[in-house]
C-alpha positions as CSV (number, residue, x, y, z in Angstrom):
1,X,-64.6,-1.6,-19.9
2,X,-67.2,-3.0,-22.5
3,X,-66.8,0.6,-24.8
4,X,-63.3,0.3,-25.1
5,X,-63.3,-3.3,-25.7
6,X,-66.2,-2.1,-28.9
7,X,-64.0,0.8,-29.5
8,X,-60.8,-1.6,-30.2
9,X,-63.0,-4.4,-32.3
10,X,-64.2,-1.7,-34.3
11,X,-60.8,0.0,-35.0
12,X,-59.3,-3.8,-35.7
13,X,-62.2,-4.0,-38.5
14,X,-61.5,-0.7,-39.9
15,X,-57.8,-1.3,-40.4
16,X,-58.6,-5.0,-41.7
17,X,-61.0,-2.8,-44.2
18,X,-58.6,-0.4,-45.4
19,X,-56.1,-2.9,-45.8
20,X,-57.7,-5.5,-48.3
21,X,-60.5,-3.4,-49.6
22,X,-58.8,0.3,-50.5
23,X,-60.5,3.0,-51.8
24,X,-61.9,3.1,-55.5
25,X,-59.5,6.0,-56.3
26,X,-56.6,4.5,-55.6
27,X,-53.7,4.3,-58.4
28,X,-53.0,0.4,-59.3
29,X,-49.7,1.3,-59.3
30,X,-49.5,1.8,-55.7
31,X,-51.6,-1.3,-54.8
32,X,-49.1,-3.7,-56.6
33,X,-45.9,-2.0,-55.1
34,X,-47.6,-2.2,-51.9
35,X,-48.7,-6.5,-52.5
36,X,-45.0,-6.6,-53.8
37,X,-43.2,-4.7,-50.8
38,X,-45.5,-7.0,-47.9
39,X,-44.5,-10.3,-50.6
40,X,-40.7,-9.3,-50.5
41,X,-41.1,-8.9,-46.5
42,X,-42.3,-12.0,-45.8
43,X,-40.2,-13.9,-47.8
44,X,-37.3,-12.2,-46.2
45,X,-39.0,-13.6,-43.1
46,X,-39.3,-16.8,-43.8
47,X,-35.8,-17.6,-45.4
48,X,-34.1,-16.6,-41.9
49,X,-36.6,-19.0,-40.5
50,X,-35.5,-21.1,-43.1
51,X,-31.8,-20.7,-43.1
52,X,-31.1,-19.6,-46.4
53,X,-32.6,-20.4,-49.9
54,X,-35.4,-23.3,-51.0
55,X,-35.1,-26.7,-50.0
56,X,-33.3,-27.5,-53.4
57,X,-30.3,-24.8,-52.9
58,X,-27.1,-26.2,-52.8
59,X,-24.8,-25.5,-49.8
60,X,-21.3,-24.9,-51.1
61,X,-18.6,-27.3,-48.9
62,X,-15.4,-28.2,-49.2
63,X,-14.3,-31.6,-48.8
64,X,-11.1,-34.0,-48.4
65,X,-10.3,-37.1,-49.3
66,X,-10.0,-39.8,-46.5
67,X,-6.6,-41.4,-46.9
68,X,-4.8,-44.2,-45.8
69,X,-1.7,-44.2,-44.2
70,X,1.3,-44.4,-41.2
71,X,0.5,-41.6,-38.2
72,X,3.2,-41.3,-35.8
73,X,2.0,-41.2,-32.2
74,X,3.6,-38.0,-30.4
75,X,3.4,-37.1,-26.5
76,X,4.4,-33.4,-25.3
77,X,5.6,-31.9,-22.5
78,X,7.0,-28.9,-21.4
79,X,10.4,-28.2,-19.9
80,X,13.6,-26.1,-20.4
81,X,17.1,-26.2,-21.7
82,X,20.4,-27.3,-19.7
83,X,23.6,-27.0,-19.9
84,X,25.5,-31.1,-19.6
85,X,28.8,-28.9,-18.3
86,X,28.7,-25.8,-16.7
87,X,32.5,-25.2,-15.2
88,X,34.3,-21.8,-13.6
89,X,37.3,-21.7,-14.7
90,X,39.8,-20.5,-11.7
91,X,43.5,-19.7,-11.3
92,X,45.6,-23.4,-9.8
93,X,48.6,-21.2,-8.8
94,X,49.3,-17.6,-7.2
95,X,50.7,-14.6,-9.4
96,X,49.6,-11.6,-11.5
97,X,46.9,-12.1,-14.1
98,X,49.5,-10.8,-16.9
99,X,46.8,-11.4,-20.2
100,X,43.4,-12.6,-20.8
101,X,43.5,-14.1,-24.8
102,X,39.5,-15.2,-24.7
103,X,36.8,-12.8,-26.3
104,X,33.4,-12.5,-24.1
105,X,30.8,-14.6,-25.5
106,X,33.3,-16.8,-27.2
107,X,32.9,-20.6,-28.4
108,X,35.9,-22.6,-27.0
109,X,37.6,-25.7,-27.5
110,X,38.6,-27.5,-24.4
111,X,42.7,-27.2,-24.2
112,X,42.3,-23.5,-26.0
113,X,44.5,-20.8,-23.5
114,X,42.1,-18.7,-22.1
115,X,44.6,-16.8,-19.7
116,X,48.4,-16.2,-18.0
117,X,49.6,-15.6,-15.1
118,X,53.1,-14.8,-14.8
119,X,55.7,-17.8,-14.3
120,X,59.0,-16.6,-13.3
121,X,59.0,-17.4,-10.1
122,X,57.8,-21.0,-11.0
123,X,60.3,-20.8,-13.9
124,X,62.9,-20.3,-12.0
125,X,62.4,-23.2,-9.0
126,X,61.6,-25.5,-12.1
127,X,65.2,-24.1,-13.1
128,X,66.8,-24.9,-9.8
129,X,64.9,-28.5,-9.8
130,X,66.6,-29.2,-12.8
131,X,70.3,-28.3,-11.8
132,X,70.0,-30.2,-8.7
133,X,68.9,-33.4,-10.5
134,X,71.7,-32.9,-12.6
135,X,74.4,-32.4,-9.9
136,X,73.2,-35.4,-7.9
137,X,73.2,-37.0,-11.3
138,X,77.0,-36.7,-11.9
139,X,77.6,-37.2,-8.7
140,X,76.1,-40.8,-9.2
141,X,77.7,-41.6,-12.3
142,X,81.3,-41.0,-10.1
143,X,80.2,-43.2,-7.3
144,X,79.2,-46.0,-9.9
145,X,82.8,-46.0,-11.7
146,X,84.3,-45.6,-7.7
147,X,82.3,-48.5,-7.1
148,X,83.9,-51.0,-9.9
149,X,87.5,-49.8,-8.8
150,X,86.9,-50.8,-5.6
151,X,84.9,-54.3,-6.4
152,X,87.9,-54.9,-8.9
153,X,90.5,-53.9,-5.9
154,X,88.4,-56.2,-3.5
155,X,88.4,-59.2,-5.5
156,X,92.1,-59.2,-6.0
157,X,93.3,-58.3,-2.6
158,X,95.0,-55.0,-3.3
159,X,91.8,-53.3,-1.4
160,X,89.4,-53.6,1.4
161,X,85.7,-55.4,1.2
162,X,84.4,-52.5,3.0
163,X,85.6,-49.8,0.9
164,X,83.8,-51.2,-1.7
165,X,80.5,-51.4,0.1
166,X,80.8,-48.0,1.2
167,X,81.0,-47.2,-3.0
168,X,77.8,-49.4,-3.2
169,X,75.8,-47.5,-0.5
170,X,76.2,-44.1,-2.0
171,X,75.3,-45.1,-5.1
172,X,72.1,-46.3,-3.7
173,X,71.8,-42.9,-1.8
174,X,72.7,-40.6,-4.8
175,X,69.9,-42.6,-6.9
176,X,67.3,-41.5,-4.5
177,X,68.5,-38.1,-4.5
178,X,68.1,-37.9,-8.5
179,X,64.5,-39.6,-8.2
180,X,63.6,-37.2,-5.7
181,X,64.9,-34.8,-8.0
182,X,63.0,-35.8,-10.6
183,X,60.0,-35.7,-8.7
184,X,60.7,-32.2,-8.1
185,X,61.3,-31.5,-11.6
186,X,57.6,-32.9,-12.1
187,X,55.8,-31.2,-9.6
188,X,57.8,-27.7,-10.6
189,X,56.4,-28.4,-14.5
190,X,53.2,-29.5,-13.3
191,X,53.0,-26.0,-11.5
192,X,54.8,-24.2,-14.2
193,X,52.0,-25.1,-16.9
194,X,49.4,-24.2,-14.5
195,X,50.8,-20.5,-15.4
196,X,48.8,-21.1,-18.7
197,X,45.2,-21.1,-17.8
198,X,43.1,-23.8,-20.6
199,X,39.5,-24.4,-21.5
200,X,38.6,-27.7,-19.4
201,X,35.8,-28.1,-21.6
202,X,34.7,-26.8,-25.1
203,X,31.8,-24.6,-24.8
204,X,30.6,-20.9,-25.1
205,X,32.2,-18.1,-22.4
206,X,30.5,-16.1,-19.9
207,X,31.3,-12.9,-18.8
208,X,34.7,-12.2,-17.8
209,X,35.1,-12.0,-13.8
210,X,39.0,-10.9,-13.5
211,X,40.2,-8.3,-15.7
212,X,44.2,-8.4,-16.5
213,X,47.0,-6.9,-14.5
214,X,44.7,-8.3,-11.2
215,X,46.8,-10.6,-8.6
216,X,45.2,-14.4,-8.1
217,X,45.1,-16.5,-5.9
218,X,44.1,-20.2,-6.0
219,X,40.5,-21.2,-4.7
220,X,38.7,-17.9,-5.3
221,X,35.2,-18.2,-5.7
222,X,34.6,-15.4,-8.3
223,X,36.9,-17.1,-11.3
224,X,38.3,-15.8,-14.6
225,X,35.2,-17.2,-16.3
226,X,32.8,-19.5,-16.8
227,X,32.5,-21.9,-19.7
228,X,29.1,-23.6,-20.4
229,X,28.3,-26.4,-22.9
230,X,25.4,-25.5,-25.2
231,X,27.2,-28.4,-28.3
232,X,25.2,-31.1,-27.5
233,X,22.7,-29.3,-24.8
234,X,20.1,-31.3,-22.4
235,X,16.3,-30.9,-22.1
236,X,14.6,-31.8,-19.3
237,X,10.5,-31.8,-19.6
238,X,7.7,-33.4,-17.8
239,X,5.0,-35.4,-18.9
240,X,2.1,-37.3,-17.4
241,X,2.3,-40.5,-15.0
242,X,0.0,-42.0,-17.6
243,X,2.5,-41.8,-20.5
244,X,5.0,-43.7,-18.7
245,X,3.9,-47.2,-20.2
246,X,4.2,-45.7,-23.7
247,X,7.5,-44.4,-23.2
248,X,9.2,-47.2,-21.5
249,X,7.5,-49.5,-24.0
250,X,9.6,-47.3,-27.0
251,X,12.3,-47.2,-24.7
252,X,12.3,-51.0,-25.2
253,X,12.3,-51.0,-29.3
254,X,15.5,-48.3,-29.7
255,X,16.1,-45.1,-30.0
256,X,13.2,-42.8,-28.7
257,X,13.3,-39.6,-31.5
258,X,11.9,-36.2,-29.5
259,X,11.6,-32.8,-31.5
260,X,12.2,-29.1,-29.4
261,X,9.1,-27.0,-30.6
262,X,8.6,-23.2,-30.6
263,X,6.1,-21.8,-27.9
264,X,3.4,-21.8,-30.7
265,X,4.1,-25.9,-32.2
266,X,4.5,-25.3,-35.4
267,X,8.0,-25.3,-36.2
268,X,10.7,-27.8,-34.6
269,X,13.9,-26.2,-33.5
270,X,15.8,-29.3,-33.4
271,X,15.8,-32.8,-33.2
272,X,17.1,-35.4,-30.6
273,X,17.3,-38.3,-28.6
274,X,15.7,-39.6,-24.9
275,X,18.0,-40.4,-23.0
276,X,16.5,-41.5,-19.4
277,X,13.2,-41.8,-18.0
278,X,13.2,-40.8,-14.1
279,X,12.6,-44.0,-11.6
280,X,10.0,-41.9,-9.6
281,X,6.8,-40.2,-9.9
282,X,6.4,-36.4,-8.4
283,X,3.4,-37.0,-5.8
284,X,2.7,-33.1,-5.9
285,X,2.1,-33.2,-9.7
286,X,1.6,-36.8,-11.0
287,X,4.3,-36.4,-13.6
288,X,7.5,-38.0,-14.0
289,X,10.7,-36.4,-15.4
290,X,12.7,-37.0,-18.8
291,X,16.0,-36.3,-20.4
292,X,17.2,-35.8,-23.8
293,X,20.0,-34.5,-26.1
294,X,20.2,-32.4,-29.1
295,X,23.2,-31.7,-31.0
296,X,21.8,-27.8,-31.1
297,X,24.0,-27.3,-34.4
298,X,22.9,-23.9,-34.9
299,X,22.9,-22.7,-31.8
300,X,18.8,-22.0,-31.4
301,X,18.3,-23.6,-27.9
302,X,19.9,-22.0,-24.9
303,X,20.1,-23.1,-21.4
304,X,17.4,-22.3,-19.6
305,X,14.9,-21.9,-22.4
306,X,11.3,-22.8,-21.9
307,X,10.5,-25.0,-24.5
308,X,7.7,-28.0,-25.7
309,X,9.1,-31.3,-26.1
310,X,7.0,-33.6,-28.8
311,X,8.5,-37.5,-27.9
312,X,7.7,-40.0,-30.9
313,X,6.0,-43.4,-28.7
314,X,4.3,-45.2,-32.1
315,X,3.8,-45.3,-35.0
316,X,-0.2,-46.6,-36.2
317,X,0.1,-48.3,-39.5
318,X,-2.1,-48.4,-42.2
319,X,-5.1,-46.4,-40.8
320,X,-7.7,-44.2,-42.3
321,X,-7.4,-40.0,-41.6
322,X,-9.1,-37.0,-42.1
323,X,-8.8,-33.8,-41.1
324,X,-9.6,-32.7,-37.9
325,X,-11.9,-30.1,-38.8
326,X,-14.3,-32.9,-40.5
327,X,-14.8,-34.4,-37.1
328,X,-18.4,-32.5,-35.7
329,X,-19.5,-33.5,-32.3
330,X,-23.4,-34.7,-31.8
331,X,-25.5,-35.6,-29.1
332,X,-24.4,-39.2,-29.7
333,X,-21.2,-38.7,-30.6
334,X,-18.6,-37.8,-33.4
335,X,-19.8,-37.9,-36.4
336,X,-18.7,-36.5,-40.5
337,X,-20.6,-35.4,-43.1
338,X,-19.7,-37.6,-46.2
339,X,-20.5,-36.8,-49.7
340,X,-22.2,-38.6,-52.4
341,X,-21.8,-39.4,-56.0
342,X,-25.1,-37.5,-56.2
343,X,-23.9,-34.6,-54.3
344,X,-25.9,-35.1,-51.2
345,X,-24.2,-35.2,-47.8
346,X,-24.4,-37.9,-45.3
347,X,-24.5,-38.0,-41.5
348,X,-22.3,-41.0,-40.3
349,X,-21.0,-41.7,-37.4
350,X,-17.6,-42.4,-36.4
351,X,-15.3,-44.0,-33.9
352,X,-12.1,-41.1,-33.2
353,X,-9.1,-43.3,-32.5
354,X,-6.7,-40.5,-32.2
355,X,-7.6,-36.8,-32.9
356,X,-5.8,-33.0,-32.8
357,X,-6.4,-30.0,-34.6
358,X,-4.9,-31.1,-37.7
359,X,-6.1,-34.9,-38.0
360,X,-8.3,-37.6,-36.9
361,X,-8.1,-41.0,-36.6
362,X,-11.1,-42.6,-37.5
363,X,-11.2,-46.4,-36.5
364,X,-14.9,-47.3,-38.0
365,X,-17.2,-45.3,-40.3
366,X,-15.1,-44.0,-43.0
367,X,-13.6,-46.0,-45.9
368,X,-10.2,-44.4,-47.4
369,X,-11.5,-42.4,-50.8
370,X,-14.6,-41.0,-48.9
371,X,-15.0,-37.4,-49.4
372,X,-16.1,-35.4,-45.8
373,X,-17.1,-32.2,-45.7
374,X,-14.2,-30.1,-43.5
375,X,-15.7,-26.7,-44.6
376,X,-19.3,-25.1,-44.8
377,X,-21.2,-27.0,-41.8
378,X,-23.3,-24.1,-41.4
379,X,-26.7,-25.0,-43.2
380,X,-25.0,-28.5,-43.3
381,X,-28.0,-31.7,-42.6
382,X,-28.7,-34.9,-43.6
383,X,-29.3,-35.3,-47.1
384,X,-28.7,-31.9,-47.9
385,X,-27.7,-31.2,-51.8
386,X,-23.9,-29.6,-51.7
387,X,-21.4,-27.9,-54.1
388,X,-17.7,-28.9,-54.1
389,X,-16.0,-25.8,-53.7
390,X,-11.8,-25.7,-54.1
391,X,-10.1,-25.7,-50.9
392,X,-9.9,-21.7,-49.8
393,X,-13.0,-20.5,-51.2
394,X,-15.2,-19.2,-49.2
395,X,-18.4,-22.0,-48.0
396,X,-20.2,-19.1,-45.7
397,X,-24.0,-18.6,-45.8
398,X,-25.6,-16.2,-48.8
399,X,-26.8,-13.0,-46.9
400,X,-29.7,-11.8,-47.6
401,X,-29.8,-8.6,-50.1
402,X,-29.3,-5.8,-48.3
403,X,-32.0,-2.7,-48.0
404,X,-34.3,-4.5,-50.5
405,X,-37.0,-3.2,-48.1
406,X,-36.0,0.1,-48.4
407,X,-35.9,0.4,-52.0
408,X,-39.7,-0.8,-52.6
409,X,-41.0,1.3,-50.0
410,X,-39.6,4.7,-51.7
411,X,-41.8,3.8,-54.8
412,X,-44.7,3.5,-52.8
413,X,-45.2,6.5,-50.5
414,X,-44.2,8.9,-53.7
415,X,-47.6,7.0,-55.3
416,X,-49.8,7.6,-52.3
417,X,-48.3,11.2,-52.1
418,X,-49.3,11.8,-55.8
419,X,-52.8,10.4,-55.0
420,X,-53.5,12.4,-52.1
421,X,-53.0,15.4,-54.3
């Protein structure tokens, strides 16, 4: 054991030898490449350990202003598109399904004619109502004029009391016969105009469920079709039990304005109006339910759409933002980098208000016109020296240059080669 610890003490030495004291006949050349190539190494090694360049280096940034202004407070929830009106549209009266006049797919008005079923058959008893109205109704106009003969014979003795009373009490029965009549009349138009089949409601047409030439009969549950209302249209979402407060509170002020986002947030399909917070809490999920309108001009919500629902609670006045990216979380807290006349950064920390991925709130520790570094936190401390850079440039690290190793070493083995020889 006590040879090969000698054995390795003396190798150590030789190498330690060899290394700072070479051999007399070695080319200078070599020597200084060799000094240059262990230099560049560990100065490679140190600026990793370093993070980048000498303590004077600026670290390029880029910054934005703080501002002051109005942020409007928005809660989001997610939910789906429904119809206010939904109807199937079925035949009110027997008869063959004789033409269809509506296009699949097609936007309606309510009264348009959607359909017809034959009417002759209730043509004709509408017909036959109206002769026998008019038959009872000459029939009465003769008892009336019987009726003043009589009265006239009565009075001056050249007729009988009763004769006259008899003219009275059939005009009083032929006057119910024409109002009954005329009922019938009613109830034969009524069922007549049934014949044309209407839109109840404006709104856009399903598929059609009778085809025409097809006999109908009232109260058939399949319909001719069904007509849903998508001009206005209803959302229904859900949002937390804690967000009730804020919502009845702008529930009290007016109007509540809610925007219908794509899947992703960015863009806003449409805007609307709350219309009704629900009076109860769901136990199973703690949320409560809501209801708006939009007027869904261009047609880009559909019922039963999923969709995210932004409500508009408040509005904060008069506060100071940056951008969310400027916010950096610390073991004590949020905090921003703020830059300095003389281009040195600052570590402050800050009280978040309100904060998403685009903005921040910031109630204390930044003054509107402050500049805070959103871009290049990297090699980012306290005190460190900083260049501005224009928003979009890129703030990354410096790398080191590549292969710079390789490139000294080539020099030096061709020297030692050449000595050797």
């Amino acid at each position: 054991m006590k040879r090969l610890v000698v054995l390795l003490l003396i190798v150590a030495a030789g190498v330690a030898a060899w290394r700072f004291w070479p051999p007399p006949g070695w080319p200078p050349a070599f020597l200084s490449a060799s000094s240059g190539a262990g230099g560049d190494s560990q100065a490679r090694r140190g600026g990793r350990r370093g993070g980048g360049g000498g303590p004077d280096e600026a670290v390029p940034v880029i910054v934005s202003e703080a501002k002051r202004e109005a942020v409007p407070v928005f809660l989001e929830g997610v939910g789906t598109f429904q119809a206010p009106n939904v109807v199937t549209v079925r035949p009110q009266v027997e008869g063959t399904l004789v033409e269809v006049t509506f296009r699949e797919g097609q936007d309606v008005k309510a009264g348009d004619v959607l359909a017809r079923i034959d009417p002759a058959t209730y043509q004709a008893q509408y017909d036959q109502a109206v002769a026998q109205k008019a038959q009872y109704q000459a029939q009465l106009e003769n008892a009336r004029r019987d009726y003043d003969r009589y009265s006239r014979l009565a009075k001056n003795d050249y007729g009988t009391q009763q004769q006259a009373d008899t003219a009275k009490s059939t005009i009083a029965q032929l006057e119910a016969q024409v109002r009954y009549y005329g009922a019938v009349i009613d109830q034969a138009k009524t069922t007549l105009d049934r014949t044309v089949v209407r839109a109840p409601i404006s709104g856009r047409t399903g598929v059609r469920g009778v085809d025409p030439g097809n006999y109908v009969t009232v109260g058939e549950t399949t319909g001719i079709v069904t007509i849903t209302q998508v001009q206005p249209i209803a959302a229904l979402f859900t949002l937390p039990q804690q967000n009730i407060g804020a919502v009845t509170k702008a529930l009290s002020r007016g109007k509540v304005a809610i925007d219908a986002l794509t899947g992703d947030g960015a863009t806003v399909l449409d805007k609307g109006v709350l219309d009704v917070i629900d009076n109860q809490v769901d136990q199973a999920t703690g949320t409560v339910k809501l209801k708006g309108t939009f007027p869904n001009a261009e047609l880009a919500l559909w019922p039963g759409q999923f969709t995210t629902i932004r409500v508009a609670v408040d509005v904060l006045d008069d506060v100071v933002t940056v951008p969310g990216p400027a916010v950096q979380q610390g073991p004590d807290g949020p905090f921003v980098f703020a830059v300095k006349d003389d281009s040195t950064v600052e570590q402050r920390e800050v009280k978040v208000a309100r904060q998403d991925a685009a903005l921040a709130v910031i109630s204390s520790g930044v003054a509107a016109g402050d500049r805070v570094v959103t871009t290049g936190f990297t090699r980012l401390r306290d005190g460190a020296k900083v260049s501005v850079g224009a928003p979009g440039a890129n703030s990354a690290p410096e790398q080191d240059a590549p292969g710079s190793g390789a490139e000294t070493q080539t020099p030096q083995r061709r020297a030692q080669r050449g000595a050797e020889r």
